[in-house]
C-alpha positions in Angstrom: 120.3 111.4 -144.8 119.9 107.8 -144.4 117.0 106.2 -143.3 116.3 103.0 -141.1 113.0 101.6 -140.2 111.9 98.7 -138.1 108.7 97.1 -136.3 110.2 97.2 -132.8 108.4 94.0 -132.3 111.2 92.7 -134.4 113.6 92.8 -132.0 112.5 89.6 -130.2 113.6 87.7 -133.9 116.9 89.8 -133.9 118.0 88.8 -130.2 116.2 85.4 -129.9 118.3 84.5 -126.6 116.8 87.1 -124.2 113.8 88.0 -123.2 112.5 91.5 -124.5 108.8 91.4 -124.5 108.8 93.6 -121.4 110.9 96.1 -123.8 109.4 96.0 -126.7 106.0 96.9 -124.6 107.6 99.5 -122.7 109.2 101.2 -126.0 105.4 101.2 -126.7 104.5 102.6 -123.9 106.9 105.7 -123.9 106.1 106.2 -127.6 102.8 106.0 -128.1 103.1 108.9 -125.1 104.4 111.5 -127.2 103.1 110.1 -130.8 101.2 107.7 -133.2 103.1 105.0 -135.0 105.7 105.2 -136.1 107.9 107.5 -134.4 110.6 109.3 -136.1 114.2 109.6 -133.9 117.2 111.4 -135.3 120.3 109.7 -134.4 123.8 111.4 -134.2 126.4 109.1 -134.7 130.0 109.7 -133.3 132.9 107.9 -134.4 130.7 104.6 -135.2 132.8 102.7 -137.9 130.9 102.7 -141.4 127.9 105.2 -140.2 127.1 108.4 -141.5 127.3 110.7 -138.6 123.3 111.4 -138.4 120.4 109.4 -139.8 117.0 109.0 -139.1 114.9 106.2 -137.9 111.3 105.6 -138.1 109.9 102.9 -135.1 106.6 101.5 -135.4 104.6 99.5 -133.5 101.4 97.3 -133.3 97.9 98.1 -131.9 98.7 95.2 -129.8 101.7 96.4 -128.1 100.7 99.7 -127.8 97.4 98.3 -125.5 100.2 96.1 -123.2 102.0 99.2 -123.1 98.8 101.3 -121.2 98.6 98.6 -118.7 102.3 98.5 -118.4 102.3 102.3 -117.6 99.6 101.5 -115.3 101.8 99.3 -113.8 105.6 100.4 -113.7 107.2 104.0 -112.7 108.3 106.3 -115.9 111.8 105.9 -115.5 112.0 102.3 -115.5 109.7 102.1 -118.8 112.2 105.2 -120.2 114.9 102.9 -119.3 113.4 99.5 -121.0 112.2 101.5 -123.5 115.9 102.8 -124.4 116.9 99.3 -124.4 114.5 98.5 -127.0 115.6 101.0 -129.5 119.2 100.1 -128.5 119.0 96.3 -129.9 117.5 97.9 -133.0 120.8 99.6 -133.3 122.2 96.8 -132.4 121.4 94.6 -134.8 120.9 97.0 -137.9 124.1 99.8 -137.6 126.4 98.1 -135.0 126.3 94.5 -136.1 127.3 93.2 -132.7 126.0 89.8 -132.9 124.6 88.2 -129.7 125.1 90.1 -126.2 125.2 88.9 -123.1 123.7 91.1 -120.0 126.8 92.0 -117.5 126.8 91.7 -114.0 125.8 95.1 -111.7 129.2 97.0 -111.1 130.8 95.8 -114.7 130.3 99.2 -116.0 127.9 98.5 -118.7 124.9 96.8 -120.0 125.9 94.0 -122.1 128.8 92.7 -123.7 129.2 91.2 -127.1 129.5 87.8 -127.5 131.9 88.2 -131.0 133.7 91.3 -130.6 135.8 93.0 -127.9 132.8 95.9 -127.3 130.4 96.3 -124.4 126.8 98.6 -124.7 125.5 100.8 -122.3 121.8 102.2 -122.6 120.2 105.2 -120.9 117.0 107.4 -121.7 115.9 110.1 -120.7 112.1 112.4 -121.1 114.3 115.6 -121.1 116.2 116.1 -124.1 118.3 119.1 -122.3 119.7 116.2 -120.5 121.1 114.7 -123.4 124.7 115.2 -123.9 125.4 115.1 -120.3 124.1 111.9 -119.9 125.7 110.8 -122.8 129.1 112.0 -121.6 128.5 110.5 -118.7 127.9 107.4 -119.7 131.0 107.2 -122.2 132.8 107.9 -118.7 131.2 104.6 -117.3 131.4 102.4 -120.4 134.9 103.2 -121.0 135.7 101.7 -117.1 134.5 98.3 -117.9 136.9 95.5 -116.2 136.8 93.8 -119.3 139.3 96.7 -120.6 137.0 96.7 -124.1 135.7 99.4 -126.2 132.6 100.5 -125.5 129.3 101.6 -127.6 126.9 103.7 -125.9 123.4 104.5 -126.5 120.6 107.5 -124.8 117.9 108.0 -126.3 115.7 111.2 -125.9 112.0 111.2 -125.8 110.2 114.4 -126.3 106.8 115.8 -127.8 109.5 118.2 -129.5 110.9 115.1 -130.9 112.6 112.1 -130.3 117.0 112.0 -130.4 120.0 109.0 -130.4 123.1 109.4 -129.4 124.7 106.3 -130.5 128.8 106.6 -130.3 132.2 104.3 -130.3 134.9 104.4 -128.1 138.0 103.3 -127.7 139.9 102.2 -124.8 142.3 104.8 -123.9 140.4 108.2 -125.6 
């Protein structure tokens, strides 16, 4: 099994045109909940071109963000930081398995969460603390992706936290499946 590690801090190089220091702290947040760094996540991969269909990834993170990501607790309800936090992982995958290139957020009601700016592909991102949740959401989300009025395949991404252990689903789709 394959095996992918990052510094979510990265992320900020990876996507320099948006603004994810409230994600990368968040993703701290949630993980350092549930674990020290880094956190391991298995990912199941469906249909995603050139990807063995699970791997693991290891997340780590810095003393630094993981004292922004107390505060932000403090600050902001669990499943908005489960949300960001999703996002975070989701530009790792992004960036290291997808190969996307730069995204562009999509307006409310277009179905997803971002589009690519070089290929014909749009994400959506979920999370969830209950990993019983999982593959419903995940359907669920394929369901939305796929109805994107841009008529383009769609990639979608939910990630499960648990003390049990963290999970990915990370999958492709085309229009018309």
């Amino acid at each position: 099994m394959e095996l992918l590690r990052c510094r979510i801090e990265e992320i900020a190089d990876w996507h320099p045109h948006l603004f994810l220091e409230p994600h990368i702290v968040a993703c701290g947040a949630i993980l350092e909940a549930y674990s020290k760094s880094p956190a391991k996540f298995d990912v199941d991969c469906e249909k995603v071109q050139d990807q063995e269909a699970k791997f693991q990834m290891l997340v780590s993170w810095t003393p630094e963000t993981a004292d922004k990501g107390r505060r932000f607790r403090a600050t902001v309800q669990p499943h908005v930081l489960v949300e960001m936090a999703s996002v975070a992982l989701a530009m790792v995958l992004v960036h290291e398995v997808l190969a996307l290139g730069p995204l562009d957020v999509t307006v409310l009601g277009e179905k997803a969460d971002y589009r690519s700016l070089q290929s014909e592909y749009v994400v959506e991102v979920s999370g969830t603390e209950n990993l019983a949740e999982l593959s419903r959401r995940h359907k669920d989300k394929v369901k939305q992706a796929l109805a994107n009025p841009f008529d383009w395949g769609a990639h979608v991404v939910v990630c499960g936290f648990s003390k049990s252990g963290h999970r990915i689903r990370l999958s492709q789709h085309e229009i018309g499946e």
